[in-house]
Structures are given as structure tokens and as C-alpha cells.
C-alpha positions in Angstrom: 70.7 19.9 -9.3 67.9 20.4 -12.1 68.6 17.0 -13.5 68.4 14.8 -10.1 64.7 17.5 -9.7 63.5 16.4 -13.2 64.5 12.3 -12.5 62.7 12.4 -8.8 59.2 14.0 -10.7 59.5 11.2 -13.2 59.7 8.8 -10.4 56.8 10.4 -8.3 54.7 10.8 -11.8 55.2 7.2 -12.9 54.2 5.7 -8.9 50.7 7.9 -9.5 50.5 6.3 -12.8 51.2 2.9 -11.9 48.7 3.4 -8.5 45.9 4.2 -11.1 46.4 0.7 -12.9 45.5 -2.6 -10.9 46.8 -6.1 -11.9 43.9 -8.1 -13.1 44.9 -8.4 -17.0 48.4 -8.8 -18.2 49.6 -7.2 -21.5 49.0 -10.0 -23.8 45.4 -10.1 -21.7 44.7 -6.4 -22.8 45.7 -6.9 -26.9 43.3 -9.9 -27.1 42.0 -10.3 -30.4 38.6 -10.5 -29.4 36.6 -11.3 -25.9 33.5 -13.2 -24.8 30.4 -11.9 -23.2 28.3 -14.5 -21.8 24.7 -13.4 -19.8 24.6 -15.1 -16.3 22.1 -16.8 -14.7 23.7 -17.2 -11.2 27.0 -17.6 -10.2 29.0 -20.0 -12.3 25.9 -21.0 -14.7 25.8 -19.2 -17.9 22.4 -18.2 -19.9 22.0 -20.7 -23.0 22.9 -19.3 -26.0 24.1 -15.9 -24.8 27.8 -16.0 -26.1 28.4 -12.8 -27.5 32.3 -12.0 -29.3 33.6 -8.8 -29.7 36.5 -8.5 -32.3 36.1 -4.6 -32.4 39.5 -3.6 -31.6 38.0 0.1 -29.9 35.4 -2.2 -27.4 37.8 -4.5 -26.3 40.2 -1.8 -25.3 37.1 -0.6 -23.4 36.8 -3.4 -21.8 40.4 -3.6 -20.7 40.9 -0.5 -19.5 37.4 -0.2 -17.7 38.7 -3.3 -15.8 42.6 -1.8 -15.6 41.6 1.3 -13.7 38.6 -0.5 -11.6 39.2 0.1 -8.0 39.6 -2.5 -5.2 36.6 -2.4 -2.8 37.9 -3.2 1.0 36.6 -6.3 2.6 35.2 -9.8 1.4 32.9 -9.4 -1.3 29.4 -10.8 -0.7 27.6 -9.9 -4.3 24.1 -10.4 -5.9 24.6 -12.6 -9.2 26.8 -11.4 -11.8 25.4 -9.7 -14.9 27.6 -11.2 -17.5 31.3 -12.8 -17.7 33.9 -11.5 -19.6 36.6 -13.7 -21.2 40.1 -12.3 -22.1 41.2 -14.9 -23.4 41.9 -17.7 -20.7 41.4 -14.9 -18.6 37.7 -14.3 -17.1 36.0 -11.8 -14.9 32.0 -11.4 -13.6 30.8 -8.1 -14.7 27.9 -6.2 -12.9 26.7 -3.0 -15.0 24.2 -0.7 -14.6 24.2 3.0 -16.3 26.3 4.8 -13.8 27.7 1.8 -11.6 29.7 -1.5 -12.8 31.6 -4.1 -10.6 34.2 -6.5 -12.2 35.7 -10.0 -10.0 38.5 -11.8 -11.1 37.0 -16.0 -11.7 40.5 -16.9 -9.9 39.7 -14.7 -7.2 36.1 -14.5 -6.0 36.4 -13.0 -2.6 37.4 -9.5 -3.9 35.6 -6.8 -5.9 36.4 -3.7 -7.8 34.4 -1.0 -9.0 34.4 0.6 -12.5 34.9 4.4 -12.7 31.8 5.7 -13.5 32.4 6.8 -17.0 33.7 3.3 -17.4 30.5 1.8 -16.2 28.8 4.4 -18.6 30.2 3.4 -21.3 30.0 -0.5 -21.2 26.5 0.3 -20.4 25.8 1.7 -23.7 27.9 -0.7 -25.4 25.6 -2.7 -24.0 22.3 -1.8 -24.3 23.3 -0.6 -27.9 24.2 -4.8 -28.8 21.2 -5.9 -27.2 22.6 -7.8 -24.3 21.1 -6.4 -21.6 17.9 -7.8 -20.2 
């Protein structure tokens, strides 16, 4: 009886663990040997000469997990332009950030929106501002 209590928690604990992870990057996505950062000047155009790489192994798990625990917002996303997009590879995302707030949209999937846990959002911020790449 202990045995089949202990198996069903592991069940329940790993469903809460799963809910707290969404689908956007894959495993190969999230052990990328480095991302891009580009600036955006509207939706689709890029700033000129604002490619940015991060190789730092610690920042690019930031990345992917800030986007792996963002929250799906409920509706059709109707946005302001993105701040910056973020390529995993062939993977890419629009990024919004501000200090406490940050957005992220899948390219392949522009009509829905998830937002960043704050601390997330905190911390990319900083990132950031500490590179120089925000305006």
C-alpha cells in the first residue's frame, strides 16, 4: 500500500512539473551552442547591424528557461513591436523586455503570446542593459 502511495505522488509531482514547462524549444533547442539577439525595428525588419551572439553557456540557459516557464496569455495577441528576436538556432522568438515585465512569441506562431516570470524578465533585463543592447 505505501509503494502504490509513493508511485501516485511521483505521478501527481511530475504532472506539476511538466504544467510549469511550455513547448516552445525542444531539447536540442535549449543546449544551443550559442543564440542570436537582433534589435527590431518593427515587426519582421531587424535594426542594421544589431546581431549580437551569446556563446555564454550560463546566458543561454537564461534564455531558455526564461522562455520554458513563460506563460501562455489567453486570446489572440495584438502587440506593440517586438524589442529584439531571439534565435535558437533555426528556432526564433520576438522578445519584449522591460525591468519587471518581458513577453516572448514563437516566429512560427505569431497569434499567441507568453509572459516571462518576472524574475525572468529581471534578469534578461540586466543581461541586457549590462551588454549594451537596450536602447
Amino acid at each position: 500500500m505505501r509503494r502504490l502511495q509513493v508511485i501516485l505522488m511521483l505521478f501527481v509531482m511530475m504532472g506539476i512539473l511538466s504544467a510549469c514547462q511550455n513547448d516552445l524549444l525542444n531539447s536540442a533547442q535549449k543546449e544551443a551552442e550559442k543564440i542570436v539577439l537582433h534589435q527590431m525595428e518593427s515587426f519582421g525588419e531587424v535594426k542594421e547591424n544589431s546581431r549580437f551572439e551569446v556563446t555564454d553557456e550560463q546566458t543561454i540557459e537564461l534564455f531558455a528557461k526564461a522562455i520554458s516557464r513563460a506563460d501562455q496569455v489567453s486570446g489572440v495577441a495584438d502587440v506593440a513591436d517586438p524589442d529584439f528576436k531571439v534565435e535558437f538556432g533555426e528556432k526564433a522568438f520576438y522578445l519584449w523586455i522591460a525591468e519587471d515585465y518581458g513577453s516572448v512569441m514563437d516566429l512560427e506562431d505569431t497569434y499567441t503570446l507568453y509572459t516571462l516570470e518576472e524574475n525572468d524578465a529581471d534578469q534578461l533585463y540586466s543581461f541586457l542593459l549590462t551588454e549594451n543592447q537596450l536602447d
